[in-house]
Structure formats: structure tokens, C-alpha cells
N, CA and C atoms as a LAMMPS dump frame, in Angstrom:
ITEM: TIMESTEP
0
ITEM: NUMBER OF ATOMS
186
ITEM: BOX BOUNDS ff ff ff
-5.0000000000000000e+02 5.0000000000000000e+02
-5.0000000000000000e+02 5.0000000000000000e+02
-5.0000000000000000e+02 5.0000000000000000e+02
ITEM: ATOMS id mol type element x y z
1 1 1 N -6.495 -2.228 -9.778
2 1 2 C -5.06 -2.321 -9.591
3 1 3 C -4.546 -0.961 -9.126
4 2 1 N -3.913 -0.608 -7.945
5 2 2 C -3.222 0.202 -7.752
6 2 3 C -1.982 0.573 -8.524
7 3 1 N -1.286 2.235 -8.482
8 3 2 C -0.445 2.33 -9.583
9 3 3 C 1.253 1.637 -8.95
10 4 1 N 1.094 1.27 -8.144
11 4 2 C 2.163 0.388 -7.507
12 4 3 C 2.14 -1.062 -7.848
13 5 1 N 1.308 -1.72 -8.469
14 5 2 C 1.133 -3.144 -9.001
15 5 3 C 2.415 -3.742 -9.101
16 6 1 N 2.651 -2.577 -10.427
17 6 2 C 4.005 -4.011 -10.929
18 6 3 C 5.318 -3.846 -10.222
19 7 1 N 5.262 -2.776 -8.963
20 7 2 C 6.776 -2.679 -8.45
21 7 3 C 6.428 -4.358 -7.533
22 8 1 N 5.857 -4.639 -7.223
23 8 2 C 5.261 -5.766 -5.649
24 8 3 C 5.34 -7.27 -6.679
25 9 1 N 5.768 -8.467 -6.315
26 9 2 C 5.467 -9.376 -6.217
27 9 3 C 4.316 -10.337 -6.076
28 10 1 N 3.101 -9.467 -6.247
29 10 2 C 1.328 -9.149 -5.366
30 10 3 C 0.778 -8.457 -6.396
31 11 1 N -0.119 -8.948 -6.16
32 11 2 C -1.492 -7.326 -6.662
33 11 3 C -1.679 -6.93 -6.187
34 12 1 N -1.611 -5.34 -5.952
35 12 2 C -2.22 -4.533 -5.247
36 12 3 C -3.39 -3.62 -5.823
37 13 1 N -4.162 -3.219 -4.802
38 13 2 C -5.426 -2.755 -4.929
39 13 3 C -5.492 -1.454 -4.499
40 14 1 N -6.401 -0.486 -5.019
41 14 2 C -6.267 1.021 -3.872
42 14 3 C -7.97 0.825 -3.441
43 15 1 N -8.541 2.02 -3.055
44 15 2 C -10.073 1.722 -2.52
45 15 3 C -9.464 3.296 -2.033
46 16 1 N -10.011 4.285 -2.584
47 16 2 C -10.121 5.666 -2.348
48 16 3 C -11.038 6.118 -1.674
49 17 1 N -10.8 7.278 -0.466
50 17 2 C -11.922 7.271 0.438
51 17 3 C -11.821 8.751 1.181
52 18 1 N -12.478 9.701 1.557
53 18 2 C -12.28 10.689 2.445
54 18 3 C -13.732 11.207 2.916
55 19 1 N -13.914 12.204 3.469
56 19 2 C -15.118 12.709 4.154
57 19 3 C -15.65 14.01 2.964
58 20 1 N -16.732 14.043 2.935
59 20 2 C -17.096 15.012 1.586
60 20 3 C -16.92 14.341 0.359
61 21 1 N -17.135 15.233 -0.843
62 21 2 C -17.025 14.195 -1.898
63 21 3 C -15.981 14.101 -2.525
64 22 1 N -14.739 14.942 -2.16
65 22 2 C -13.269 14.595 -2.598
66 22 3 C -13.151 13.602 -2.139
67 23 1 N -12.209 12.395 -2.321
68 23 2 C -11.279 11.399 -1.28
69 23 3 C -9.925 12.221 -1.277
70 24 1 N -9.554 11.994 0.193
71 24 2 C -8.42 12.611 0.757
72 24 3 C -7.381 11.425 1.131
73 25 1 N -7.613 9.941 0.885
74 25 2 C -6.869 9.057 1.493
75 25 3 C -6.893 7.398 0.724
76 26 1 N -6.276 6.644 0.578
77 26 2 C -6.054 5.572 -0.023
78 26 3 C -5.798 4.428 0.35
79 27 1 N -6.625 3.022 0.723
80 27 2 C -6.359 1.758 1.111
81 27 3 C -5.554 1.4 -0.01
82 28 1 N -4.397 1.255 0.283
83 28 2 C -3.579 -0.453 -0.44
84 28 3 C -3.987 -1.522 0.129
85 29 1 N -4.271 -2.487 -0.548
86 29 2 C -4.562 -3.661 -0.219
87 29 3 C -4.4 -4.81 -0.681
88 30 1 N -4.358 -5.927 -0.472
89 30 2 C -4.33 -7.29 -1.554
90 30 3 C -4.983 -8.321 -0.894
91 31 1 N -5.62 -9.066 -2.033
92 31 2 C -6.497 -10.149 -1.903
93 31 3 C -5.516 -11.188 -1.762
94 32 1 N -5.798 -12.262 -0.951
95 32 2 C -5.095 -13.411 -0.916
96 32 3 C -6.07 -14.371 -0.097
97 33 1 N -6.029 -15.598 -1.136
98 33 2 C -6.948 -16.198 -0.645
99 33 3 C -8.334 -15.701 -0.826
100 34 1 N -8.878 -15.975 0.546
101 34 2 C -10.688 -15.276 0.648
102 34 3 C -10.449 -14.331 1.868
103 35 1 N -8.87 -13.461 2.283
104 35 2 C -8.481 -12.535 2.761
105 35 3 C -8.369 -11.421 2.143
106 36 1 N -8.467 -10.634 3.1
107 36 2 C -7.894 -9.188 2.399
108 36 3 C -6.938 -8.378 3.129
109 37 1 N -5.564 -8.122 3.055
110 37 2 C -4.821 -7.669 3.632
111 37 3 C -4.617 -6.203 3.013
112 38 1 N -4.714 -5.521 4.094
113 38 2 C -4.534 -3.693 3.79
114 38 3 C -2.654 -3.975 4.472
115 39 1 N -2.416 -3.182 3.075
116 39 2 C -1.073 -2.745 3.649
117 39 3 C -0.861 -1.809 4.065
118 40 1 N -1.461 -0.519 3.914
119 40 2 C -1.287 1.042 3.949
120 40 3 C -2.049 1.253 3.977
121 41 1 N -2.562 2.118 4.636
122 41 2 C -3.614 4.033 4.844
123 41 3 C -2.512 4.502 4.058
124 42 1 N -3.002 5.243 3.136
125 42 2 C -1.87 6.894 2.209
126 42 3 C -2.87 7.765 2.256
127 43 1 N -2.061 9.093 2.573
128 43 2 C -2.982 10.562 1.967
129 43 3 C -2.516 10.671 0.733
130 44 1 N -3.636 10.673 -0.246
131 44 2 C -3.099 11.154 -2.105
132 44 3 C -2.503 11.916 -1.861
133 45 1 N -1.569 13.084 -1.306
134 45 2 C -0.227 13.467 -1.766
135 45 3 C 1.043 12.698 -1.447
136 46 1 N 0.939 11.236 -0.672
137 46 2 C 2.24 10.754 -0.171
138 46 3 C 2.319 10.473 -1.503
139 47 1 N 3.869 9.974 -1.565
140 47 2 C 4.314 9.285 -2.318
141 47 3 C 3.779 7.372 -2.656
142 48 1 N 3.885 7.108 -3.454
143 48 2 C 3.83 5.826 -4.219
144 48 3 C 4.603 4.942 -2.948
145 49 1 N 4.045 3.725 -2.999
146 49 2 C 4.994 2.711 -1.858
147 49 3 C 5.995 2.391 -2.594
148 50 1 N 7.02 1.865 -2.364
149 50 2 C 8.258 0.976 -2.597
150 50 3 C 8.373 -0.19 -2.148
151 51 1 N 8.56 -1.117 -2.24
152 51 2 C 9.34 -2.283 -1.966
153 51 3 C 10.328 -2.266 -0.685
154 52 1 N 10.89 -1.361 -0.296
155 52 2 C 11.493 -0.246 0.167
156 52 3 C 11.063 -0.598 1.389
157 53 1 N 10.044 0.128 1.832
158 53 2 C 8.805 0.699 2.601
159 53 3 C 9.157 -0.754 3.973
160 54 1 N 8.877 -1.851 2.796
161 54 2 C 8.683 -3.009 3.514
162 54 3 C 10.032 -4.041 3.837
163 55 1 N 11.249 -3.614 3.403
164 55 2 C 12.112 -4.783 3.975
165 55 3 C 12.809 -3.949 4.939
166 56 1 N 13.153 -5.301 5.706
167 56 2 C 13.746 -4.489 7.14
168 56 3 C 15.085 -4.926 7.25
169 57 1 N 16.15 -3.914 7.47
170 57 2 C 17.531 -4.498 7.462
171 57 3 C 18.06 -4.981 9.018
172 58 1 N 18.571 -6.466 8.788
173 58 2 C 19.088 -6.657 10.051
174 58 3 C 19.954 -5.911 10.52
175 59 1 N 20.135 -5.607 12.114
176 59 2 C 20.873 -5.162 12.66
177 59 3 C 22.274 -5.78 12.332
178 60 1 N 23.598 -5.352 12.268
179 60 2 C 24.838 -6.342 12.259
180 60 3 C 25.48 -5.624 14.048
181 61 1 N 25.637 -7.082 14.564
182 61 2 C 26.315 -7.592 15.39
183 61 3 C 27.451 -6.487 15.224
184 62 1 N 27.753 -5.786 16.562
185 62 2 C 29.005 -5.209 17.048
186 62 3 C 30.38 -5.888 17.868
């Protein structure tokens, strides 16, 4: 479980990864189905996702 789980509607997953034996970077992801949807590449210093991140505000009509 990623530490973003319970903000999402979803489970999310991380899968930590970089070159050398630090990881420098972070798959979000979620299982659905017998899919796997990556939501994000993160570098471990971004910030945490939001909910945020992902809704998009309609334009309003001028």
C-alpha cells in the first residue's frame, strides 16, 4: 500500500526503484482487474499525490 491509500477511492501501490542501490523514484500504481494502471513516476522528495493532482476543472463559458 502506498502512503496515499486512504486519500484515493482505490488502492494504491508504490514499487520503489532507482539506479545503484538507493531508489531515487516511485511507481504509484493500482491493480484493477488483471490490469495494472501506473498513475505516477515520483522522485522520493516530491510531495504525496492528492486527489487534487487528478480532477480537472471545467473551463466556464465567457
Amino acid at each position: 500500500m502506498s502512503r496515499e491509500s486512504d486519500d484515493f477511492p482505490f488502492e494504491t501501490r508504490d514499487l520503489y526503484f532507482g539506479i545503484g542501490r538507493r531508489p531515487t523514484h516511485r511507481a504509484v500504481f493500482t491493480i484493477c482487474h488483471d490490469k495494472v494502471l501506473v498513475i505516477a513516476i515520483r522522485h522520493l522528495a516530491q510531495r504525496d499525490l492528492a486527489l487534487d493532482d487528478f480532477l480537472i476543472q471545467k473551463a466556464e463559458d465567457d
